[in-house]
N, C-alpha and C positions, 0 to 999 in steps of 0.2 A: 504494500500500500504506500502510495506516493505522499510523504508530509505537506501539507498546505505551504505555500509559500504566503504570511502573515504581513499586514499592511505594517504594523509595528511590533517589534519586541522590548522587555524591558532585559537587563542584564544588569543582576542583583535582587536579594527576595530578602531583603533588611526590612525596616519598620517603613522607611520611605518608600521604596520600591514597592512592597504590598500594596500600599498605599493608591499609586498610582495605578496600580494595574485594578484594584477593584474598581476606579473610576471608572476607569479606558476601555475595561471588557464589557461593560456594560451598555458600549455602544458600537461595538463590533469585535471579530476576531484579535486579540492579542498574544503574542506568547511572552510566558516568563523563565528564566532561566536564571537558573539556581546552581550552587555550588557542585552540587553532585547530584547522582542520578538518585541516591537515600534520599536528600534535602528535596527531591520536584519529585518526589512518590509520595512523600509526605506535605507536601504542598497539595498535592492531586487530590489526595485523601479528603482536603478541607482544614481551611484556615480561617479564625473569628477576626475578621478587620473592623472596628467598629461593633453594631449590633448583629451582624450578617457574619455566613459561612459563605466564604470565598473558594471557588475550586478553579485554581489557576488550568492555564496550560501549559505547565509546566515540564520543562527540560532540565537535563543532565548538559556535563561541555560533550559529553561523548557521543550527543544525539540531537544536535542543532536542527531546526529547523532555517528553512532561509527567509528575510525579513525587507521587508522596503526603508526600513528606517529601524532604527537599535539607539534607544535612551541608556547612556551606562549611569547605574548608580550604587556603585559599589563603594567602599573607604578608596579614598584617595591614593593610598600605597598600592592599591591593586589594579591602578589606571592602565595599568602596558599591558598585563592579561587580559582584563575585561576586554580594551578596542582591539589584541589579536584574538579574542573569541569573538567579536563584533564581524570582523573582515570573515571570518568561517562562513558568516549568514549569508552577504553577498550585500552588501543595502547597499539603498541611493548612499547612505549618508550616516555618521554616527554624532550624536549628540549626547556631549556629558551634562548633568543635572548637580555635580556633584559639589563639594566644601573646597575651599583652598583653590589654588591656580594650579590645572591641571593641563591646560590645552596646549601647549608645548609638549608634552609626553604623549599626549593624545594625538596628532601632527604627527609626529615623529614614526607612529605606529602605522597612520592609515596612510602615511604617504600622499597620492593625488584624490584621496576617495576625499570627498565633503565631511569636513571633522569639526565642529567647535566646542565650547562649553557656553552654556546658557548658565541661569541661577535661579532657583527656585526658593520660596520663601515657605511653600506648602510646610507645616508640622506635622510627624508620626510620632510616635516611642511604642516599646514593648510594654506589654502589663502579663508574666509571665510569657504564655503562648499566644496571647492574644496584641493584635496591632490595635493601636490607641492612635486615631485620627485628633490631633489636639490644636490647629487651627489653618483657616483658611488663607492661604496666600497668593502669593502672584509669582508666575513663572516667566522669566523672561528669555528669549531664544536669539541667537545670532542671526543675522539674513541668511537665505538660504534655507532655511528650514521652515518656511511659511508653512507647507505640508502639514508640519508635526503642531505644529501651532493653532490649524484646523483640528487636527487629532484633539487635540486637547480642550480646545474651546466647546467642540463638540462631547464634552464628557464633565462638562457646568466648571473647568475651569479656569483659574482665570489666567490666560494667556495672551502672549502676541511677541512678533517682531522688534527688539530694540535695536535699531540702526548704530547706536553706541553705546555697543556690550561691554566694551570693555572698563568704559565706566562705571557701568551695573557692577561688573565683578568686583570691580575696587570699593565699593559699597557696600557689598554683602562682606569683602573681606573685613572692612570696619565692623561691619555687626558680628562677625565670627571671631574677632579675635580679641573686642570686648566681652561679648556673654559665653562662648563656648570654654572657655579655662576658669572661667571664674564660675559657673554654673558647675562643673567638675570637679573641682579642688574645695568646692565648700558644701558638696550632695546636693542643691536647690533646685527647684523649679526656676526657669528665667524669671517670673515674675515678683522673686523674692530678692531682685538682684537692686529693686526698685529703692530698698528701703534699707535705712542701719543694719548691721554692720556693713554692709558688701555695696550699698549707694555710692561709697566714695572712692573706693578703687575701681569702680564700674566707670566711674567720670576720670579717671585719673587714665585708664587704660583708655578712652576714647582722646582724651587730649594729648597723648605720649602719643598715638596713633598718627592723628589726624596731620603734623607736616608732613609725614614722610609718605603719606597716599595722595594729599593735596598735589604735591611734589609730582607723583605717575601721573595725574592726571582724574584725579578724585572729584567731583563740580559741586562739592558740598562745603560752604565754608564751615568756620567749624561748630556755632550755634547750629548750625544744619545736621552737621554732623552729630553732635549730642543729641539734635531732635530725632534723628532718624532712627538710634538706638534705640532710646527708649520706648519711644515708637514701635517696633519688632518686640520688645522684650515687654509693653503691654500685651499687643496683641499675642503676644505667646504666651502669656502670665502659666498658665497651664501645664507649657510643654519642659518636658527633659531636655535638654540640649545634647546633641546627639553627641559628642564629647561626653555630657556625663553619663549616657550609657554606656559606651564604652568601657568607661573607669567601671561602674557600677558591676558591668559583664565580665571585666577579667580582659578585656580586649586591647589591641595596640588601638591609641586616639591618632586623629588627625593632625596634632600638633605640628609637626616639622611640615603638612600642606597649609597649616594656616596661619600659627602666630609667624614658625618657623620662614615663611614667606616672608611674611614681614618684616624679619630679623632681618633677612638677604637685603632688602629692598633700603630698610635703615643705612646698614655696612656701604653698599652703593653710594649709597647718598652721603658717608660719612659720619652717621647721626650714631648715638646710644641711643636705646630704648629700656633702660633698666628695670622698669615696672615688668613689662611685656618677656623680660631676657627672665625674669625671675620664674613667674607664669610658664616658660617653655622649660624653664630646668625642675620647675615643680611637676607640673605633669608629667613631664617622662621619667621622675622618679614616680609616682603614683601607675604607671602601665608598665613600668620594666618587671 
């Protein structure tokens, strides 16, 4: 029997990626693909995302289907396997979703195939076995990927084209490498990051932040900047940040794709960043 050739796939079956796939399947054919052929037999079986049992179509890497388009959303260290199991599928195109600056490694894999990183603001987390949808956000996509963009809009979310992505990314990096370490190193919800103790290294890590992404090309001054955080870290009050799942699981964090970026980007530019340098050495004592 001939496997369907699937308008989109997701690659990755984390709390995010669930996530998106019960949207996406619910408005046509999608496949998900999962770490192993155990992990998408047990994804097949049935999975609780929200109030609902979710039955992927779920894959092994040993048993790809091929895809017109492949979202990767995997941890950031596993970006070079995830887009060479991307190119197995054959797509138009592969689009990362994922934390940190990844699209250099992602480039570098697909070669001449259509490769960017978008950013998504959507919230998941695990509650045991179950996916915890914990707030609504906005996904933004490189040009070129209008396609996926329809995919998405068509599945109630909220999507589109930003013609300058790359200062989207520089934005979300702001908001990751204020709430993602600090949400981890102290167990909280983002939305306890609002208030005593943790309110003022949350301001401290956005102003240590903000010349050195000003500086790439950031278009938020930096009252903007502070607004924009908190901002996220209302509208998330709820959610785990996906850094302190990680800690929480035992798992390696995204540290070195996200403050760790930022460090790079400081040294570049000359700067110290000693709040943020402390933050990256704390963490990776907490996952090593």
């Amino acid at each position: 029997m001939t496997t369907p050739r699937y308008p989109l796939a997701i690659i990755g079956a984390g709390a995010l990626g669930l996530h998106f796939a019960s949207r996406l399947s619910a408005c046509g054919p999608l496949a998900v693909v999962a770490r192993s052929e155990a992990r998408a037999a047990s994804l097949r079986a049935g999975v609780r995302v929200g109030n609902a049992c979710f039955r992927p179509e779920a894959f092994g890497p040993d048993a790809l289907p091929q895809a017109d388009w492949v979202i990767i959303l995997v941890k950031a260290g596993d970006t070079a396997d995830a887009a060479r199991t991307a190119l197995l599928m054959r797509p138009r195109g592969v689009l990362s979703l994922q934390n940190g600056l990844v699209e250099d490694v992602l480039r570098e894999v697909c070669g001449s195939l259509p490769a960017g990183q978008g950013i998504t603001t959507e919230g998941a987390f695990r509650d045991g076995e179950r996916v915890v949808p914990s707030g609504a956000g906005d996904t933004l996509l490189p040009p070129g990927f209008e396609a996926v963009a329809d995919l998405l809009m068509a599945a109630g979310l909220r999507a589109r084209v930003e013609p300058d992505i790359a200062a989207a990314r520089l934005a979300k990096l702001l908001v990751n490498v204020a709430i993602n370490p600090l949400a981890a190193l102290f167990r909280v919800p983002n939305g306890a990051l609002l208030d005593a103790p943790h309110r003022g290294l949350l301001d401290a890590l956005v102003s240590e932040a903000w010349p050195v992404l000003r500086a790439a090309g950031l278009p938020l001054g930096e009252a903007a900047a502070h607004a924009r955080v908190i901002a996220v870290a209302t509208a998330t009050a709820a959610n785990r940040a996906s850094m302190l799942q990680d800690v929480l699981a035992g798992r390696r964090t995204e540290i070195d794709a996200i403050t760790g970026a930022l460090l790079a980007m400081a040294a570049a530019q000359g700067i110290e960043l000693p709040t943020h340098r402390a933050m990256f050495t704390l963490i990776r004592k907490l996952s090593d």
